[in-house]
Legacy VTK file of the C-alpha trace (Angstrom):
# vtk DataFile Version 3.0
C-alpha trace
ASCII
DATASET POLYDATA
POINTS 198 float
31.485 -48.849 1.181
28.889 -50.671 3.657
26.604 -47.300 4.079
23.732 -49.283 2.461
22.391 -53.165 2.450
20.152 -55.632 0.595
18.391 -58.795 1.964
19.328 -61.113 -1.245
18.319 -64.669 1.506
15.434 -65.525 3.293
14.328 -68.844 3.555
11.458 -68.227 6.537
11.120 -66.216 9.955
12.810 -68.845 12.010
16.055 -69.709 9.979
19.386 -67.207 9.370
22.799 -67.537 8.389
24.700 -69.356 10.400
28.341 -69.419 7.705
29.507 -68.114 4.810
32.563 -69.068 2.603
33.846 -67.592 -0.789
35.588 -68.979 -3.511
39.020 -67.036 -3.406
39.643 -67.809 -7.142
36.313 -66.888 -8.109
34.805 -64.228 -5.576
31.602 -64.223 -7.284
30.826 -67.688 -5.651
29.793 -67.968 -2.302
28.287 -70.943 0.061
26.061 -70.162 2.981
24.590 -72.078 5.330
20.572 -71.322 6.763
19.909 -72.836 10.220
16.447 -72.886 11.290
16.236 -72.732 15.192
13.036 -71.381 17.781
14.861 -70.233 21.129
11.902 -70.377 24.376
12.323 -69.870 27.806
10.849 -73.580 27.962
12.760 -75.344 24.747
14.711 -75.207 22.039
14.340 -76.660 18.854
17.773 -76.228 16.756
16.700 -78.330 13.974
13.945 -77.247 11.625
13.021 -78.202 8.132
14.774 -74.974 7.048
17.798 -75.255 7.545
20.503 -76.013 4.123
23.122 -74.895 2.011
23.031 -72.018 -0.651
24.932 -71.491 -3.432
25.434 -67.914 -5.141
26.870 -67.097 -8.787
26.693 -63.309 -9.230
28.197 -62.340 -5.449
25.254 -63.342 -3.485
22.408 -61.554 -5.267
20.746 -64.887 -5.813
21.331 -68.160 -4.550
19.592 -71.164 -4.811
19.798 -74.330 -2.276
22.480 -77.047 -3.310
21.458 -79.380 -0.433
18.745 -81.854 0.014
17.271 -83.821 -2.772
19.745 -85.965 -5.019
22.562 -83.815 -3.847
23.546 -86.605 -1.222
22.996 -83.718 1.942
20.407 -84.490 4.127
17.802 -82.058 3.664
15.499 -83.665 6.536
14.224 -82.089 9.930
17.447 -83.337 12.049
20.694 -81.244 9.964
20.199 -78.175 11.477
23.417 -76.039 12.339
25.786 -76.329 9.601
29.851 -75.535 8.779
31.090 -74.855 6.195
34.804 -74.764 4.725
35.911 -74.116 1.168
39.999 -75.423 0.086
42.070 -72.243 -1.091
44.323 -74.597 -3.196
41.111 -76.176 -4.762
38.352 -74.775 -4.764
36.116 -77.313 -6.666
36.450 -78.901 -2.574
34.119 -77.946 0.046
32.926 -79.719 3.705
29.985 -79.524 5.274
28.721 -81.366 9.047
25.479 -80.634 10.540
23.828 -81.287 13.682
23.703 -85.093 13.674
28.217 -85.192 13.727
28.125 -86.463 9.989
30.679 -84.520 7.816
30.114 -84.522 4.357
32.261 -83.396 1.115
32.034 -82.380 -2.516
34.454 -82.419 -5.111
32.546 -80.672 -7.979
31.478 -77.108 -6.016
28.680 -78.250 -4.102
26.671 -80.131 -7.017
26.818 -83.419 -5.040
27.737 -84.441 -1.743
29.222 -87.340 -0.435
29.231 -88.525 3.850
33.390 -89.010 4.635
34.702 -91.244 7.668
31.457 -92.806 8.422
33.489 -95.743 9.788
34.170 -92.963 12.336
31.778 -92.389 15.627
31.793 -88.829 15.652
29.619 -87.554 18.420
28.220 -84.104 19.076
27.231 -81.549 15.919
29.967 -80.326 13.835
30.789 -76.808 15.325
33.434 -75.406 12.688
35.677 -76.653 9.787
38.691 -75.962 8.361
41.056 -77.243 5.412
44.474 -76.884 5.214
45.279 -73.899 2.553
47.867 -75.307 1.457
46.709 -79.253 1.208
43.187 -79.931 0.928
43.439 -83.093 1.604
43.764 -82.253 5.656
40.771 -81.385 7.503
39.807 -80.097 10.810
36.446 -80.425 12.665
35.180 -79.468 16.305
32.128 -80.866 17.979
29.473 -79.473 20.101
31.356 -81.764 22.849
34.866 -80.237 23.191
36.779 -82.530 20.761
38.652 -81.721 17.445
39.102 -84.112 14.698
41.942 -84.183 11.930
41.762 -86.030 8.802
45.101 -86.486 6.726
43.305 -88.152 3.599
40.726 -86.146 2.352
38.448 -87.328 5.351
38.774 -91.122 4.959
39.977 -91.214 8.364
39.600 -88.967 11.540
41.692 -88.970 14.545
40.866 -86.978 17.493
43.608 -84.344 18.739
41.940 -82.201 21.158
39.703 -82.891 24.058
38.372 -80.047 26.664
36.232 -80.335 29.114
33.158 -78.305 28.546
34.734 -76.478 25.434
32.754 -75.343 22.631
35.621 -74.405 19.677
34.099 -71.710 17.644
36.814 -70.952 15.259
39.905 -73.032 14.009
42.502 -71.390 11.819
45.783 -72.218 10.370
48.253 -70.137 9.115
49.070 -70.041 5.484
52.861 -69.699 6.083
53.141 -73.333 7.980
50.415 -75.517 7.858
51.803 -77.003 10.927
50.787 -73.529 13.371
47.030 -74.009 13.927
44.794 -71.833 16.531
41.797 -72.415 17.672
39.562 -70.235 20.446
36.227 -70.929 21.968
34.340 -70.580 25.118
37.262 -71.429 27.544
40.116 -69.132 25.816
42.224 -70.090 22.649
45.014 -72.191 22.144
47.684 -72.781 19.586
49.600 -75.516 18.366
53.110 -75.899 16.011
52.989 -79.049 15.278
50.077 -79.201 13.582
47.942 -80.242 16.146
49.887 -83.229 17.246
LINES 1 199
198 0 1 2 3 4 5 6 7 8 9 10 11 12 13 14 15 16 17 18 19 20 21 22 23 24 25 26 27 28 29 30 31 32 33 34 35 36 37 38 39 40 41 42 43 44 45 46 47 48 49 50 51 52 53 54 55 56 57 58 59 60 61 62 63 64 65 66 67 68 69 70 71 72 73 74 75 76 77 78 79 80 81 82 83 84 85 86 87 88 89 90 91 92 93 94 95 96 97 98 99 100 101 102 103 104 105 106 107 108 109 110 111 112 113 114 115 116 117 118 119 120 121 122 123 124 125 126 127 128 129 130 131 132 133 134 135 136 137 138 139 140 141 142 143 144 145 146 147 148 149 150 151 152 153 154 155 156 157 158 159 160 161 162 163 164 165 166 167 168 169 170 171 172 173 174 175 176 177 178 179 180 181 182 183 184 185 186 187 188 189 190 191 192 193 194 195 196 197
């Protein structure tokens, strides 16, 4: 297993994967996100026209994009880096948050997408997301900026719980024994938390 490999995406010379969930209950599906980004000495431009989401049926041979157009993700220059998260308990639930803080979610595997807690001034890009495994209904989200964000109702409402100074939070994960034990690690160490998050 692994001794050989297939490019199956490639959307253009400046954009690559940036995530990649699967559908637990059906393994065949997978989501991946593209970020298109050109890295100079001089600048950096982390939003290009190519980044989006991908869908895949047959276990990522193909996949075709499931974001932009009527799909109610912004497709525009502007999204660039992307997280993803898929819900073990239902997997018909994903959430998505690019580069301008917005987090959107779908209900129906990615066919449409609708923005959640707009009410909310989320600053900074959406770093990483994760959904409870065992309610999907409760959300996490970190930002470029050091803060976390927990929703309780399917993302109607964010609260922040974690602020650090200077902290990017790369990964967030929650144990699927008590939903109330939650990790999360990043640039200035990791961190864990039995009361879920509180």
């Amino acid at each position: 297993a692994g001794q050989t490999w297939s490019k199956t995406l490639f959307v253009n010379n400046r954009t690559g994967a940036i995530d990649l969930v699967i559908d637990k209950k059906s393994p065949d599906i997978l989501y991946a996100s593209m970020w298109e980004k050109d890295r100079k000495a001089w600048n950096f431009d982390g939003s290009g026209f190519g980044s989006g989401i991908y869908k895949s049926m047959d276990g990522g041979n193909t996949w075709n994009e499931i974001s932009g157009g009527k799909s109610g993700f912004p497709d525009t220059r502007g999204t660039g880096r992307i997280g993803l998260a898929i819900s073990n308990s239902n997997s018909n639930i994903l959430y998505a948050g690019g580069e301008t803080g917005g987090v959107f979610k779908s209900i129906n595997k990615g066919i449409s997408w609708e923005a959640v807690g707009d009410d909310y001034n989320v600053t900074g890009h959406v770093e990483t997301i994760k959904i409870d495994p065992n309610n999907h209904n409760v959300v996490y989200f970190s930002n470029g900026d050091g803060f976390m964000y927990k929703t309780i109702d399917g993302g109607n409402t964010w609260n922040e719980i974690f602020y650090g100074w200077d902290f990017q939070i790369t990964s967030i994960e929650i144990s699927p024994d008590n939903s109330d034990v939650i990790w999360i690690a990043g640039n200035k160490g990791f961190y864990k938390s039995i009361d879920g998050g509180n």
